[in-house]
Backbone as a printed PyTorch tensor [residue, N CA C, xyz], in Angstrom:
tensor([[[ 15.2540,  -5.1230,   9.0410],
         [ 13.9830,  -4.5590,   8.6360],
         [ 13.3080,  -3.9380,   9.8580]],

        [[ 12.7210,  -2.4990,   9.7360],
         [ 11.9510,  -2.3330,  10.8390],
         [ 10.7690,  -2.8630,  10.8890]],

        [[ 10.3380,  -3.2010,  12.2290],
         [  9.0250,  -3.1470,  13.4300],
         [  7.8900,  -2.2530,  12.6480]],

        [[  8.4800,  -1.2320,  12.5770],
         [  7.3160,   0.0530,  11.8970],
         [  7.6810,   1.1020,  11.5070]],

        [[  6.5600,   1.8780,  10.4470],
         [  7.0580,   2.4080,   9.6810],
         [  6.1340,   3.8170,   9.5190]],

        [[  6.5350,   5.0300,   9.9820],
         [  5.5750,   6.2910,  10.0590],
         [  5.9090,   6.7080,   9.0940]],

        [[  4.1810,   7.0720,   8.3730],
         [  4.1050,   8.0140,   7.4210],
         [  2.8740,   8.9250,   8.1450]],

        [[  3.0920,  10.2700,   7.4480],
         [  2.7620,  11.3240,   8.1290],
         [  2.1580,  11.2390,   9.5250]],

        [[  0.8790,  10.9750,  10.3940],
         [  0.3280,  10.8840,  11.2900],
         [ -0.3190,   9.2030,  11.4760]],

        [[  0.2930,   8.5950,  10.6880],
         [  0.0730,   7.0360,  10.8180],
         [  1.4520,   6.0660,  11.1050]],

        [[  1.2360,   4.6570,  11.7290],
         [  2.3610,   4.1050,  12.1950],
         [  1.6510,   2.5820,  11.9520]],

        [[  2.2940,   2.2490,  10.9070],
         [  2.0940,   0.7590,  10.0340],
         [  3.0890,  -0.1600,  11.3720]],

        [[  2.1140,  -0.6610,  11.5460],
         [  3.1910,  -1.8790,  12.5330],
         [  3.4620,  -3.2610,  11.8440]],

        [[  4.2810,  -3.7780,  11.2860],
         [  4.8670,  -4.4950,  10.3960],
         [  4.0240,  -5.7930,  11.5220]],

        [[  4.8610,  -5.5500,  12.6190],
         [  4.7080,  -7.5200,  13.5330],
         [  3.3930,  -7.7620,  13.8140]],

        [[  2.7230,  -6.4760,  13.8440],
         [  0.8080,  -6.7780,  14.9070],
         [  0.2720,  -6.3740,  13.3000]],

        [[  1.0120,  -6.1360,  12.0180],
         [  0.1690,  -6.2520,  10.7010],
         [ -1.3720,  -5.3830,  11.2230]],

        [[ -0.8720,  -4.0940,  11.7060],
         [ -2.0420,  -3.2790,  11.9910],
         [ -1.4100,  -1.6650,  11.7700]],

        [[ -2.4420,  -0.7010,  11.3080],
         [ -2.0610,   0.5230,  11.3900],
         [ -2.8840,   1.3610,  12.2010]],

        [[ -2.0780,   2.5140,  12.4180],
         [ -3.0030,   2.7500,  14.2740],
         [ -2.3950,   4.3820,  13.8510]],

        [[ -3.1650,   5.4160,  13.9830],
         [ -3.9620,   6.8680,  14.1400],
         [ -3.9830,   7.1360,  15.5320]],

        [[ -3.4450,   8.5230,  16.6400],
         [ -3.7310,   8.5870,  17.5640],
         [ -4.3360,   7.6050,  18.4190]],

        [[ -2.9970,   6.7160,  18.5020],
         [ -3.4150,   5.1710,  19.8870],
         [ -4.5350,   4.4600,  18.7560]],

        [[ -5.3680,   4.5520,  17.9930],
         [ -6.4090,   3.7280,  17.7800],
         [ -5.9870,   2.9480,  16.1300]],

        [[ -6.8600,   1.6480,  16.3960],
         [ -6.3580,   1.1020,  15.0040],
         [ -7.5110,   1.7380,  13.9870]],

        [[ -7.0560,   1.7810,  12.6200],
         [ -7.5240,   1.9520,  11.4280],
         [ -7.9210,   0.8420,  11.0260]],

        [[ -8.8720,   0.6460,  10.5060],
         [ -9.6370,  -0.6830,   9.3650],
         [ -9.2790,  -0.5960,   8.9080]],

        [[ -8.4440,  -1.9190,   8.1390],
         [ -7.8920,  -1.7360,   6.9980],
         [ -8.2700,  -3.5620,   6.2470]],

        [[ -9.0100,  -3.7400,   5.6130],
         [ -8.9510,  -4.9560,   5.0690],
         [ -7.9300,  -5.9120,   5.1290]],

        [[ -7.1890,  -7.2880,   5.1990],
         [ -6.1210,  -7.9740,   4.7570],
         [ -5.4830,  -7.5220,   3.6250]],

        [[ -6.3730,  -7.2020,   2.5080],
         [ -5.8530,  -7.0220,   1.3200],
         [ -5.1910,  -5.7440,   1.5060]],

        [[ -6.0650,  -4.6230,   1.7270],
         [ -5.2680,  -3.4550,   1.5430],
         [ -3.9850,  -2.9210,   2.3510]],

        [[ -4.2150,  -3.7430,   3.6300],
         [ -2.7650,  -3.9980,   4.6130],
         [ -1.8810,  -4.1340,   4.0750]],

        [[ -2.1730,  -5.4340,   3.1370],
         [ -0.6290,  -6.3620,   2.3290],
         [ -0.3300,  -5.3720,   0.9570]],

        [[ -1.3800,  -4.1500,   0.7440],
         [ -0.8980,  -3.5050,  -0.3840],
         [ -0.2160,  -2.2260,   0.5970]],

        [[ -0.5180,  -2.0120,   1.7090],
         [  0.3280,  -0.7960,   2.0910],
         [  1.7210,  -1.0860,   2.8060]],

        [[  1.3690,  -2.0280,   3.2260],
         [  2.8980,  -2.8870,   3.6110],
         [  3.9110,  -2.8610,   2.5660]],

        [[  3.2000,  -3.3380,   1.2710],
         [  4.1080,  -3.4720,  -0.0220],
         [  4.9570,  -2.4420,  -0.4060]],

        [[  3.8640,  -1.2400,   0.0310],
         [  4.6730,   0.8210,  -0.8050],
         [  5.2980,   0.8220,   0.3630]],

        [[  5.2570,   0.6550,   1.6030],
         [  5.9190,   1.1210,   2.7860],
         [  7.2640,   0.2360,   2.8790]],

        [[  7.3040,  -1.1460,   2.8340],
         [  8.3990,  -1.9750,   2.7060],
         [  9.4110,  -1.7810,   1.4070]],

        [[  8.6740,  -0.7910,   0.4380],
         [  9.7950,  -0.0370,  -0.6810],
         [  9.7590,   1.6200,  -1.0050]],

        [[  9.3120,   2.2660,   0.3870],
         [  9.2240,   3.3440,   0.2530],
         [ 10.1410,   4.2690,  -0.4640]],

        [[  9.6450,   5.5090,  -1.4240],
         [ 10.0580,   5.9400,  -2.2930],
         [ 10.6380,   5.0950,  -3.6610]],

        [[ 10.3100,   4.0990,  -3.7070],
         [ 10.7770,   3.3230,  -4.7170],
         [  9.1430,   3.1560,  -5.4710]],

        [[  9.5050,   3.4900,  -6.9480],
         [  7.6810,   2.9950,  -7.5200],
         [  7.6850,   1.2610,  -7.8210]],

        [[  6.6490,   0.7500,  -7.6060],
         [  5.8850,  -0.5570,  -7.8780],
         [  5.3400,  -0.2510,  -8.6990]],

        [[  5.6090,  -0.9880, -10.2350],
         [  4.6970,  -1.8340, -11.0780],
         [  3.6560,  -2.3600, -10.1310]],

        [[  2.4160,  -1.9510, -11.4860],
         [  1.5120,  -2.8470, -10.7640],
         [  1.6800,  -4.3060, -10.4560]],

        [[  2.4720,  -5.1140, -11.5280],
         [  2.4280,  -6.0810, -11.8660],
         [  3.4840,  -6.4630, -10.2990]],

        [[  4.3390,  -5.8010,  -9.7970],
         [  5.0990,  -5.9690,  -8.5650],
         [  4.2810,  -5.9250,  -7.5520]],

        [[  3.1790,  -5.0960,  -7.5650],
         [  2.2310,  -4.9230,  -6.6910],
         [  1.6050,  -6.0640,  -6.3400]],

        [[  1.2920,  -7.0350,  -7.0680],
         [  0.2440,  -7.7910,  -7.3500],
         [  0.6390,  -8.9240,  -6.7700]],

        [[  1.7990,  -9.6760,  -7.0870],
         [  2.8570, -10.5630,  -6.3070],
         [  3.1540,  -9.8600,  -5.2690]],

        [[  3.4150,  -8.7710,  -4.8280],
         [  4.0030,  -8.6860,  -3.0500],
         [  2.3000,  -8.6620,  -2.2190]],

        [[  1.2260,  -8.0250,  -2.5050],
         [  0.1910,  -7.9900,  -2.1350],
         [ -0.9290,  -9.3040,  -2.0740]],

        [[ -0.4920,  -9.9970,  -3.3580],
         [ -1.1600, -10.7280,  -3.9110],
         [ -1.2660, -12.2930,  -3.8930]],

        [[ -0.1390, -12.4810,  -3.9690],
         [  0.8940, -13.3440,  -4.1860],
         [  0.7040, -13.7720,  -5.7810]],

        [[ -0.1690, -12.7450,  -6.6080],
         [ -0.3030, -13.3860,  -7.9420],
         [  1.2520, -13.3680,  -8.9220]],

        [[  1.6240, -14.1730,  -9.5280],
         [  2.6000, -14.1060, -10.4610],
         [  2.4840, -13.3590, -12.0680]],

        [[  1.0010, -14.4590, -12.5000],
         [  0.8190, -13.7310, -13.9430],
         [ -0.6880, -13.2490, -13.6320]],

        [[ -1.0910, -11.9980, -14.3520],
         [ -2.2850, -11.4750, -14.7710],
         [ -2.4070, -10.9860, -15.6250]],

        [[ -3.7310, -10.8860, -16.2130],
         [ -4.1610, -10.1000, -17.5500],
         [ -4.5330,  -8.4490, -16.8470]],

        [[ -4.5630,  -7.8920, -17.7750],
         [ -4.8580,  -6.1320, -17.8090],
         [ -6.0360,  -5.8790, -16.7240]],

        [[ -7.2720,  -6.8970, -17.1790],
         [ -8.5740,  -6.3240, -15.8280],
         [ -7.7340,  -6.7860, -14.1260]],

        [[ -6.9180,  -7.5130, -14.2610],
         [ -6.4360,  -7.7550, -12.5010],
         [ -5.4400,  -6.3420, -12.2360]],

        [[ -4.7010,  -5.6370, -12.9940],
         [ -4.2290,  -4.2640, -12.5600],
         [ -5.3350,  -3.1180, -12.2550]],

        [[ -6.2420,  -3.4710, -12.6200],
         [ -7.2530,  -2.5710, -12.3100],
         [ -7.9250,  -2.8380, -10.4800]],

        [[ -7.5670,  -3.9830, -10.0820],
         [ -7.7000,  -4.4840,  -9.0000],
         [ -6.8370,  -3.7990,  -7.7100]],

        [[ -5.2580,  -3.3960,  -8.1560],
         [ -4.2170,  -2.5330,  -7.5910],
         [ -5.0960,  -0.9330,  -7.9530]],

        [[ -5.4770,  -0.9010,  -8.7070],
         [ -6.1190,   1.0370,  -9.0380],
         [ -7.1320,   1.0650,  -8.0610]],

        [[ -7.8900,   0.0580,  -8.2160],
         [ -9.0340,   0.3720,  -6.8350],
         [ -8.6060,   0.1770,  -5.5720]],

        [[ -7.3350,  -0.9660,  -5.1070],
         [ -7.0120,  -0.4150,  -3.8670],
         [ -6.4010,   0.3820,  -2.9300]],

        [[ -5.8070,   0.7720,  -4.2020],
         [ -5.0550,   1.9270,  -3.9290],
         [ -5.7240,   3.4790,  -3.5430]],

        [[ -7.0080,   3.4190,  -4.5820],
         [ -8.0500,   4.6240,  -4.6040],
         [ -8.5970,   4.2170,  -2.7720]],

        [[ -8.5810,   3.1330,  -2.2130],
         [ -9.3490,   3.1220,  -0.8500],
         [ -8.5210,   3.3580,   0.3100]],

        [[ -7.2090,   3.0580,  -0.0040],
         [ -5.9050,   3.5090,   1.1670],
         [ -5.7490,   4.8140,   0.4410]],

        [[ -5.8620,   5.3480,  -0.1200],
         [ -5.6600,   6.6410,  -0.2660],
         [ -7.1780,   7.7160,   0.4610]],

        [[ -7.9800,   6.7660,   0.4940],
         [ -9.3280,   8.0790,   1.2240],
         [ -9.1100,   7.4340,   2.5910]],

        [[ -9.0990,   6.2330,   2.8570],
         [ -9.2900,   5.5040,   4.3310],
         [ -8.0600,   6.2400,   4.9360]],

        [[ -6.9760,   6.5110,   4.5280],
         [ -5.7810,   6.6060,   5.4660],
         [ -5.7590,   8.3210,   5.5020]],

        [[ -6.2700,   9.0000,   4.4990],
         [ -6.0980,  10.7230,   4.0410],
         [ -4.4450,  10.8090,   3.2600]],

        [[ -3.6990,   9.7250,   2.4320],
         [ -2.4840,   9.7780,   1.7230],
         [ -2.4990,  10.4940,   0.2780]],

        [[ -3.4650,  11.1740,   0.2120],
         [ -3.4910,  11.4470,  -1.4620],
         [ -2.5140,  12.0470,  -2.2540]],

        [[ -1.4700,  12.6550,  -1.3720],
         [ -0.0570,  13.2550,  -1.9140],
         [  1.0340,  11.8910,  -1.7700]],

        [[  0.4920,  11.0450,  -0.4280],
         [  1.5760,  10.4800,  -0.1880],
         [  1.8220,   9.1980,  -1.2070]],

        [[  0.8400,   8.7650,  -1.4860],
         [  0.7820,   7.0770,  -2.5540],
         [  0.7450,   8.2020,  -3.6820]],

        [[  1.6910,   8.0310,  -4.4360],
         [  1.7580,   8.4510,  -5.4040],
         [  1.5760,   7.5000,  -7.3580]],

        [[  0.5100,   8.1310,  -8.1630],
         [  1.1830,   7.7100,  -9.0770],
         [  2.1940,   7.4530, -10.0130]],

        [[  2.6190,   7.0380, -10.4920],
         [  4.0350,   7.4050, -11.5760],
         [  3.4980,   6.6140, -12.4240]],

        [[  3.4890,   7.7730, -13.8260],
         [  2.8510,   7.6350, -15.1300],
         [  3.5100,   6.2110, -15.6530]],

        [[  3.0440,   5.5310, -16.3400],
         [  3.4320,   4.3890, -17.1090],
         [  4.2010,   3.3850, -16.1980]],

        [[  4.2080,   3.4410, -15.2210],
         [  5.1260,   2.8150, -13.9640],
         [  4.5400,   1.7500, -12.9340]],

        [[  3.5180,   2.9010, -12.3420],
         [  2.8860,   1.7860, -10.8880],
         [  2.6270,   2.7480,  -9.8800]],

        [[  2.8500,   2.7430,  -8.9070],
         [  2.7810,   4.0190,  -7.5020],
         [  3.7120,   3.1730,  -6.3930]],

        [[  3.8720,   4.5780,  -5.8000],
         [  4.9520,   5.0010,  -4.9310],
         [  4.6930,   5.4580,  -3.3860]],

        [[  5.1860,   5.3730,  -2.4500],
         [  4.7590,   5.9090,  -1.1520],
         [  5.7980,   6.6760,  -0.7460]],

        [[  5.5410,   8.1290,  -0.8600],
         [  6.5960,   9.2910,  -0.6400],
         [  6.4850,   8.6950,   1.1810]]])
């Protein structure tokens, strides 16, 4: 497994669990870390939400309002990081990190 993992002008560091922009780190909540870790550790592959939720989460079972929990964090790594092409949705599926 790699150390780290570049997507466009960002570099997810798997071991220091930090992502860093020209030398500097990005804020990124715990939570939304462990959700970008999740698309990056299966890049190009789509996540169910419900996959999302257990690798991010560690939840096993949820009802319908906790996927809505993956839609909003996804909507905040997508403005915080500038990925809006890159996290992709896939209809009836989950999202993806081109």
């Amino acid at each position: 497994m790699p150390t780290a993992i570049t997507v466009k002008d960002l570099c997810i560091d798997l071991r220091a669990h930090c992502v860093r922009r020209d030398g500097g780190e990005v804020p990124l909540t715990p939570q939304e870390y462990a959700l970008l870790e999740a698309l990056a550790t299966h890049r190009g592959r789509p996540l169910s939400r419900s996959a999302l939720l257990q690798l991010a989460w560690g939840w096993v079972l949820a009802g319908e309002g906790a996927t809505r929990t993956v839609d909003v964090h996804i909507q905040h790594l997508r403005k915080k990081l500038g990925l809006d092409n890159e996290i992709q949705t896939v209809y009836k599926v989950g999202y993806l990190l081109s």
